[in-house]
TORFIRO-442327 format. One line per 5 residues: number of its first residue (from 0); their letters; for each residue x, y, z of C-alpha. Coordinates in steps of 0.05 Angstrom, whole numbers, always signed. Layout:
<atoms>
NUM) A) X,Y,Z ~ ... .
</atoms>
This chain:
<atoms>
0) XXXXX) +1954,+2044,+1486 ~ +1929,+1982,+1533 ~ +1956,+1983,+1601 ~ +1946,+1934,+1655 ~ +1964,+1958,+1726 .
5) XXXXX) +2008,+1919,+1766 ~ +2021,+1895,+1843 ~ +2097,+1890,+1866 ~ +2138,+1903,+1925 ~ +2189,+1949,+1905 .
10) XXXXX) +2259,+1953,+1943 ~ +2278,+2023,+1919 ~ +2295,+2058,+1984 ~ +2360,+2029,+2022 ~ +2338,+1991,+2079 .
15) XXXXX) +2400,+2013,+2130 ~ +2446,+2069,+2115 ~ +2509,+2065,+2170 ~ +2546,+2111,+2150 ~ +2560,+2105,+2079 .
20) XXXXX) +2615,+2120,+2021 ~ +2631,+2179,+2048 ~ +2663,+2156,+2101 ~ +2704,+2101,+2054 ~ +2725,+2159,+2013 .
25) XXXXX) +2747,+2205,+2070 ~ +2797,+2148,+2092 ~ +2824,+2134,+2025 ~ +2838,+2204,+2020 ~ +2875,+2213,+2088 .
30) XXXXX) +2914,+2155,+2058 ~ +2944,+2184,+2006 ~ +2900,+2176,+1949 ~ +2881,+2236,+1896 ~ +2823,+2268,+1923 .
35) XXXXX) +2760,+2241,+1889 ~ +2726,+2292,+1861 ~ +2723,+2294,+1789 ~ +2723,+2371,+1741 ~ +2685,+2379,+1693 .
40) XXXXX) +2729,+2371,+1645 ~ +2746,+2301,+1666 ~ +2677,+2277,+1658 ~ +2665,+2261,+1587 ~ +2699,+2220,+1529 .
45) XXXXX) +2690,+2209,+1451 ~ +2613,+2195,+1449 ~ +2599,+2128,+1409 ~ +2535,+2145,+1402 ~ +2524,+2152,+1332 .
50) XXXXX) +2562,+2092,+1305 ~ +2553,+2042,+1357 ~ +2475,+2042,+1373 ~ +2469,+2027,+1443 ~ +2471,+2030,+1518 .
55) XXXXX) +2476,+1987,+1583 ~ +2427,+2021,+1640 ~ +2436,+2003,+1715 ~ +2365,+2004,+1751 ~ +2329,+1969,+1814 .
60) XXXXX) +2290,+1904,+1820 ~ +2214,+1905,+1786 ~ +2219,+1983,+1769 ~ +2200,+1973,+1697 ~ +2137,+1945,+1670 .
65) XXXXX) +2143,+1878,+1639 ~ +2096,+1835,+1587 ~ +2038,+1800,+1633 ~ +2064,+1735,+1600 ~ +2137,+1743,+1602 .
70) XXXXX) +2170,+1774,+1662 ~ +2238,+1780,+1620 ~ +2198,+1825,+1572 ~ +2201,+1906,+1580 ~ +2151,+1934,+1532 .
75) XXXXX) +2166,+2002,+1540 ~ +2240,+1985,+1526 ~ +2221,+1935,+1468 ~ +2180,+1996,+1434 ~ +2242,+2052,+1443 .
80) XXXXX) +2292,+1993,+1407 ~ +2243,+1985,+1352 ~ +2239,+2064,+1348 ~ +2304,+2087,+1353 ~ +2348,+2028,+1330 .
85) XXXXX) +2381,+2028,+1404 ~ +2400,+1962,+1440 ~ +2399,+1973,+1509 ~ +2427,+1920,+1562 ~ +2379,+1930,+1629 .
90) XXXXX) +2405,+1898,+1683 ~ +2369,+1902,+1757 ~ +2431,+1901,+1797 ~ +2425,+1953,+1847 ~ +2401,+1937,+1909 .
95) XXXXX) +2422,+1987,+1950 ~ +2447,+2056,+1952 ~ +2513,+2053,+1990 ~ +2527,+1981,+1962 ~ +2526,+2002,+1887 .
100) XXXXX) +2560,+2066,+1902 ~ +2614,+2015,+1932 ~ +2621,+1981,+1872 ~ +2626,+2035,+1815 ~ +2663,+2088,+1857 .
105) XXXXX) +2739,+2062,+1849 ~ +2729,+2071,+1773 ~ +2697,+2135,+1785 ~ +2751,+2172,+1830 ~ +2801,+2137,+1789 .
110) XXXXX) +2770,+2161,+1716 ~ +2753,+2103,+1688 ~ +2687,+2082,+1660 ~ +2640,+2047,+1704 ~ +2610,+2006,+1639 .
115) XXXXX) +2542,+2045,+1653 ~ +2516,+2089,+1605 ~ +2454,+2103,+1659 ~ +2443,+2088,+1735 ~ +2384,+2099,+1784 .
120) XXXXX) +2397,+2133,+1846 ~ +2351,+2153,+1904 ~ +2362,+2230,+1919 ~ +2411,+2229,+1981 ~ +2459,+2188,+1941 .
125) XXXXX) +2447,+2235,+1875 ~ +2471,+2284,+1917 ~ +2538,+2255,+1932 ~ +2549,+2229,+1861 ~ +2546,+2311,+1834 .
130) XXXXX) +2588,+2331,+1888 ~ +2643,+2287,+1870 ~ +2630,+2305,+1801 ~ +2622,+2237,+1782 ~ +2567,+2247,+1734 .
135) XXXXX) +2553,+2289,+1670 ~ +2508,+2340,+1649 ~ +2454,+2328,+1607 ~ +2437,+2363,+1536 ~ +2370,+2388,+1560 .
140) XXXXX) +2365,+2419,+1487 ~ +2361,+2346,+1462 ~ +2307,+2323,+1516 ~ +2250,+2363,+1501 ~ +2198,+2324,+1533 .
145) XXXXX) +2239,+2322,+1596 ~ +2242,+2406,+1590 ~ +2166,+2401,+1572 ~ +2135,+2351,+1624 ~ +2183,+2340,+1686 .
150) XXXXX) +2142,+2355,+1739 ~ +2152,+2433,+1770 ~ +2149,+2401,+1841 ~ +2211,+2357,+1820 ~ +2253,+2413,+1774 .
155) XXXXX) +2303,+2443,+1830 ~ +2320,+2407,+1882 ~ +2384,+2433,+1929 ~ +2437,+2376,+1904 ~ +2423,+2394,+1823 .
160) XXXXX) +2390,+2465,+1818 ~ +2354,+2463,+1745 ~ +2368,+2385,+1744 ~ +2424,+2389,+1699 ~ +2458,+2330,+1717 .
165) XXXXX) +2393,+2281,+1738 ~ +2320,+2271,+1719 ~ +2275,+2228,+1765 ~ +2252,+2165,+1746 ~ +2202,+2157,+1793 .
170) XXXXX) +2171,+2193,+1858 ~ +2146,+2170,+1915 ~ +2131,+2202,+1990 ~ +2150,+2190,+2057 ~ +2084,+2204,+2102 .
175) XXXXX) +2049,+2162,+2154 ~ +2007,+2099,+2147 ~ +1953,+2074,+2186 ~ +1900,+2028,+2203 ~ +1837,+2065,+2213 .
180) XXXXX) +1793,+2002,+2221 ~ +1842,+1992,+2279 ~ +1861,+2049,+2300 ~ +1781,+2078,+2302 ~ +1795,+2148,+2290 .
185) XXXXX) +1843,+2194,+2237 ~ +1916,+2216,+2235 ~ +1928,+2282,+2217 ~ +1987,+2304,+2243 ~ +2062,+2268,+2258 .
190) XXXXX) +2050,+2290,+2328 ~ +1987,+2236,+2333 ~ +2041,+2188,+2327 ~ +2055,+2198,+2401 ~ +1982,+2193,+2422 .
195) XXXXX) +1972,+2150,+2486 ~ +1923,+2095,+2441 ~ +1987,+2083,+2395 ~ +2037,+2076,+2447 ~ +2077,+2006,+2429 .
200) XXXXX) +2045,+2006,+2369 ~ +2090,+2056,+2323 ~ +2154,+2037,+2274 ~ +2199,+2091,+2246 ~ +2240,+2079,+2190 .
205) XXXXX) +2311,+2057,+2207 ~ +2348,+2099,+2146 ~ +2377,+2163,+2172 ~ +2361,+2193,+2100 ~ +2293,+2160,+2103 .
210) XXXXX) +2270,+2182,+2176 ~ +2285,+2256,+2193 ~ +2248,+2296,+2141 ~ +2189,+2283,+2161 ~ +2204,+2283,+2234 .
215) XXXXX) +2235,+2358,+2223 ~ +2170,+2371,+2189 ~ +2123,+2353,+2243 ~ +2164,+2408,+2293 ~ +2153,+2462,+2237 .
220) XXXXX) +2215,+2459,+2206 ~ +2231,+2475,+2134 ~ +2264,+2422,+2112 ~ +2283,+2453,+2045 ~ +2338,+2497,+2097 .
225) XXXXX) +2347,+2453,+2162 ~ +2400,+2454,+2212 ~ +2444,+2416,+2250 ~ +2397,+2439,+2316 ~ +2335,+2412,+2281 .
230) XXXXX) +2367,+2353,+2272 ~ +2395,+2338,+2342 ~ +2325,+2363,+2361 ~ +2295,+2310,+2327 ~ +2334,+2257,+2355 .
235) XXXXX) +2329,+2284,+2431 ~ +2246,+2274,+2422 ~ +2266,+2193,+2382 ~ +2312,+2182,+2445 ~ +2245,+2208,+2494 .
240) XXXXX) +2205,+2157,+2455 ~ +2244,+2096,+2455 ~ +2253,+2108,+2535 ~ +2177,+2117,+2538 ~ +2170,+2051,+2497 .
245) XXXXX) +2120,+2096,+2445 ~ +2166,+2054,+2392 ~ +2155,+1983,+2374 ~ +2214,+1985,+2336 ~ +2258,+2018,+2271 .
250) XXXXX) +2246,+1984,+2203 ~ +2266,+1983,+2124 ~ +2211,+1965,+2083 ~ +2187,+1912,+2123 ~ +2145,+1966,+2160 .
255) XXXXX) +2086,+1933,+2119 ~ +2092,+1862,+2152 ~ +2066,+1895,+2227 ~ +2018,+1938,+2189 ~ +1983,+1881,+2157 .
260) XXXXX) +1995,+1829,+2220 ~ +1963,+1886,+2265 ~ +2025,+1891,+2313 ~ +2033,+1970,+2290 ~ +1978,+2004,+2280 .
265) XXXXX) +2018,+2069,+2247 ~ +2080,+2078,+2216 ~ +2133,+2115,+2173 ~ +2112,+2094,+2104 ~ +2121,+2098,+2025 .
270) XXXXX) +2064,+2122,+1981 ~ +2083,+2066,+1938 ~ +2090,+2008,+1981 ~ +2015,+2033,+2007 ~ +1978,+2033,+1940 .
275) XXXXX) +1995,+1957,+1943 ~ +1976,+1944,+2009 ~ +1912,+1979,+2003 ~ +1889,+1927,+1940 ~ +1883,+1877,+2003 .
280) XXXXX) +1859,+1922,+2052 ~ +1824,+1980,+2041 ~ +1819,+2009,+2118 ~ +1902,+2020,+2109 ~ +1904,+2092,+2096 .
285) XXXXX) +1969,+2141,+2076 ~ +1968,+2205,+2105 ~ +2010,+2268,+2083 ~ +2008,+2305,+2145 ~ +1989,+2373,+2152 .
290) XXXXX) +2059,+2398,+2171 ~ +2077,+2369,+2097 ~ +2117,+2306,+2081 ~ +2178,+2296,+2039 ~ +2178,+2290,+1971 .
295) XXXXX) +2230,+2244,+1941 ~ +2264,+2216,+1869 ~ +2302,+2157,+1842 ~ +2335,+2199,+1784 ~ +2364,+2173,+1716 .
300) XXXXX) +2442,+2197,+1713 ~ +2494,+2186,+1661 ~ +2560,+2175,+1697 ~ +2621,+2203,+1680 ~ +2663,+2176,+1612 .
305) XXXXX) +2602,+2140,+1588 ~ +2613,+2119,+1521 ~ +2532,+2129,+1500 ~ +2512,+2191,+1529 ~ +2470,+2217,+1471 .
310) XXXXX) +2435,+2152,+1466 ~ +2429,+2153,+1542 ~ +2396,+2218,+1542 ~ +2348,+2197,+1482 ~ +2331,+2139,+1522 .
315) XXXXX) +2308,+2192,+1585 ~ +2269,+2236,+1543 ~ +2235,+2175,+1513 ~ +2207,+2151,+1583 ~ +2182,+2231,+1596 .
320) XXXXX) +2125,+2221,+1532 ~ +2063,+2228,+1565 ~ +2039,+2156,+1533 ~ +2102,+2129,+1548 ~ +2106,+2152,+1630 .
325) XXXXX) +2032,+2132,+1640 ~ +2045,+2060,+1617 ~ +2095,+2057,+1670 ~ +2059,+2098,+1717 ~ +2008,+2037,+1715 .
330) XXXXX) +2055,+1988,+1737 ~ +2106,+2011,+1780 ~ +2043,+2063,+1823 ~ +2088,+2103,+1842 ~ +2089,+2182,+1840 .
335) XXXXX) +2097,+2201,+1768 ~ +2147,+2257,+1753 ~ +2108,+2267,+1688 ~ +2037,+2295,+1706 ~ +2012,+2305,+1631 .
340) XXXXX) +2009,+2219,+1645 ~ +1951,+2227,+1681 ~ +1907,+2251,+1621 ~ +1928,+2179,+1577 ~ +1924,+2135,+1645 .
345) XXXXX) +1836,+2170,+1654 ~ +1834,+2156,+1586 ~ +1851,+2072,+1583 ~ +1797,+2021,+1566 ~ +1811,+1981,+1633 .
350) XXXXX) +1778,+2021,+1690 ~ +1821,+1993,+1751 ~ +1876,+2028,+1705 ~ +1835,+2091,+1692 ~ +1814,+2100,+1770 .
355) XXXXX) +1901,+2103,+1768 ~ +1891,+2175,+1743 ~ +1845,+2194,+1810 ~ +1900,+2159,+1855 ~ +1937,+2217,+1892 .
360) XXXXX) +1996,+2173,+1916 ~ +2000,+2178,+1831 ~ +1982,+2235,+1815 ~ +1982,+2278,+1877 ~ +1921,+2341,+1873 .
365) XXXXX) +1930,+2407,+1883 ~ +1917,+2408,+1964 ~ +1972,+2355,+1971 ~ +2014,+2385,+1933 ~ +2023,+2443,+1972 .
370) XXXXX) +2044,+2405,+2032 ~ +2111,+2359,+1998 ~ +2178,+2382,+1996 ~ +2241,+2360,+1972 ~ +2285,+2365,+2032 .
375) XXXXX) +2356,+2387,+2037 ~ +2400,+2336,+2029 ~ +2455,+2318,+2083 ~ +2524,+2343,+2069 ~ +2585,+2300,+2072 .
380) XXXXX) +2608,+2335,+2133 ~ +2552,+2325,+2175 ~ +2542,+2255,+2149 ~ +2586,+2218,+2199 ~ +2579,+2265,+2258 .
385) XXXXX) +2496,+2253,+2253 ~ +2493,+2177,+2227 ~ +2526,+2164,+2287 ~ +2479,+2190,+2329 ~ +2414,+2166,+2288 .
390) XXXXX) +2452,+2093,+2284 ~ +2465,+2087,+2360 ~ +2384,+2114,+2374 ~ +2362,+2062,+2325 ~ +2405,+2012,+2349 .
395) X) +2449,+1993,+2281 .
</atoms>
């Protein structure tokens, strides 16, 4: 199978967080309204499936490959219609976490059906959606690719032990970024972030989900069982920082503007967002520390009282077919949950897209490996108590 690999900016990660739908649902709550959560057996309806052959799938902006000469063209989606007989209506209309959680929850807590069959979610917000029960379980007896390939890095994470209820789309890692051209020496550590030579010349990412893994992680802490002292830790050596002015300032993803310009010289940083800066500049480098560095997902998830859940699950095992993950892989260059892609990616006729398969911000070896970690996520009831905190440090 040709592949071509492809540059683009990808806005998967929330740029701000406040303090999010939890909050929103907390009030309605207190005012009177049923409590939100959702049992199980509340979730599902009569399954179309079978007679009506289709599905409408809720995803981000440019996280799907599309036809070199026709943006509007998916050809990994083309070739599972043609396949399967399965019309699916993609639409790129989430933008952010929160803001799409804002605008299918009052179906959700209300049982009603979002008209989604399959939504996109970054890991923090997966979280919340299976503790409100808002999503169903998947058949994993009926995805055996996904059962087969899913990566063992990305199988069990604390929100959906055994991933019953979500399978990632894509991966990526939150680590460090730097110039070393202009810097003139190596980071190894989180710690060299506070080195005198970098002083002024740092950003930290602004999202409270985004930021404090890897922060934790540089003071030793395993993230996969955190506390609330870690955290407040954390944020007592931020607050040191900003006084010191060892802080430029907090960012989303526009981290990569100062890195490019010069102005920061390190910084919080996707794996992603660095494989495309590096096609323009080879001295940017992304480092996964040696305390380790968090390991995150956007997951696929089939809300609840979906009318095409069988088709929606075909459609998820379709994208875990080692052919099928690599041609993606080869655009979007981000971490692939499927590492069996890496054998058809080393294989390809193009060689920019078979050097793709020796990419560890790809396909991450066995050294980095050991160092990533999907962190705990933040519960509900800590939520507001420590996005305040993070929001008024960070100034939002």
């Amino acid at each position: 199978m040709p592949f071509s690999a492809k540059n683009a900016s990808l806005p998967r990660r929330s740029l701000l967080r406040a303090l999010g739908g939890g909050v929103v649902l907390g009030g309605l709550a207190g005012c009177g309204v049923p409590a939100a959560y959702v049992g199980p057996g509340e979730r599902a309806v009569t399954d179309l499936s079978a007679s009506d052959r289709r599905l409408t799938w809720a995803n981000w902006p440019l996280y799907i490959d599309t036809d070199d000469a026709d943006p509007n063209r998916r050809p990994t989606l083309e070739a599972f219609g043609k396949r399967t007989g399965i019309s699916v209506k993609y639409t790129e209309e989430i933008n952010d976490n929160d803001e799409f959680f804002g605008k299918i929850s009052p179906a959700l807590m209300n049982h009603q059906q979002t008209g989604r069959d399959l939504i996109v979610m970054s890991d923090w917000m997966c979280a919340r959606f299976v503790r409100l029960g808002w999503v169903q379980k998947m058949d994993r007896s009926k995805q055996p690719d996904v059962a087969r390939y899913l990566d063992p890095l990305l199988r069990s994470p604390a929100f959906d032990p055994g991933r019953r209820y979500s399978v990632p789309w894509q991966s990526g890692i939150t680590g460090i970024a730097y110039d070393r051209r202009r810097l003139g020496r190596e980071v190894r550590h989180v710690s060299d972030l506070w080195a005198d030579d970098l002083k002024g010349r740092v950003t930290l990412l602004s999202g409270l989900d985004e930021a404090f893994a890897l922060l934790m992680q540089g003071n030793g802490v395993d993230i996969t069982k955190w506390t609330a002292d870690d955290f407040h830790k954390v944020c007592d050596q931020v607050e040191k920082y900003v006084a010191q002015g060892r802080i430029r300032r907090f960012t989303g993803n526009d981290y990569t503007k100062d890195l490019v310009s010069g102005d920061v010289l390190a910084c919080q940083a996707y794996s992603g967002d660095v494989i495309q800066l590096q096609a323009d500049n080879p001295h940017i480098r992304f480092v996964v520390p040696e305390e380790g560095a968090e390991l995150w997902s956007d997951s696929l998830m089939i809300p609840d009282r979906a009318r095409h859940k069988r088709n929606a699950e075909r459609l998820v095992d379709y994208y875990y077919a080692p052919e099928v993950a690599a041609q993606l892989a080869a655009w979007v260059n981000y971490v692939c949950p499927v590492p069996a892609a890496r054998h058809v990616l080393a294989d390809a006729k193009d060689k920019d897209t078979a050097a793709l398969a020796e990419n560890p911000l790809i396909f991450p070896d066995s050294q980095m490996r050991e160092r990533l970690v999907i962190a705990r996520d933040i519960t509900s009831r800590e939520r507001v108590e420590f996005a305040k905190r993070w929001n008024k440090i960070v100034g939002l």
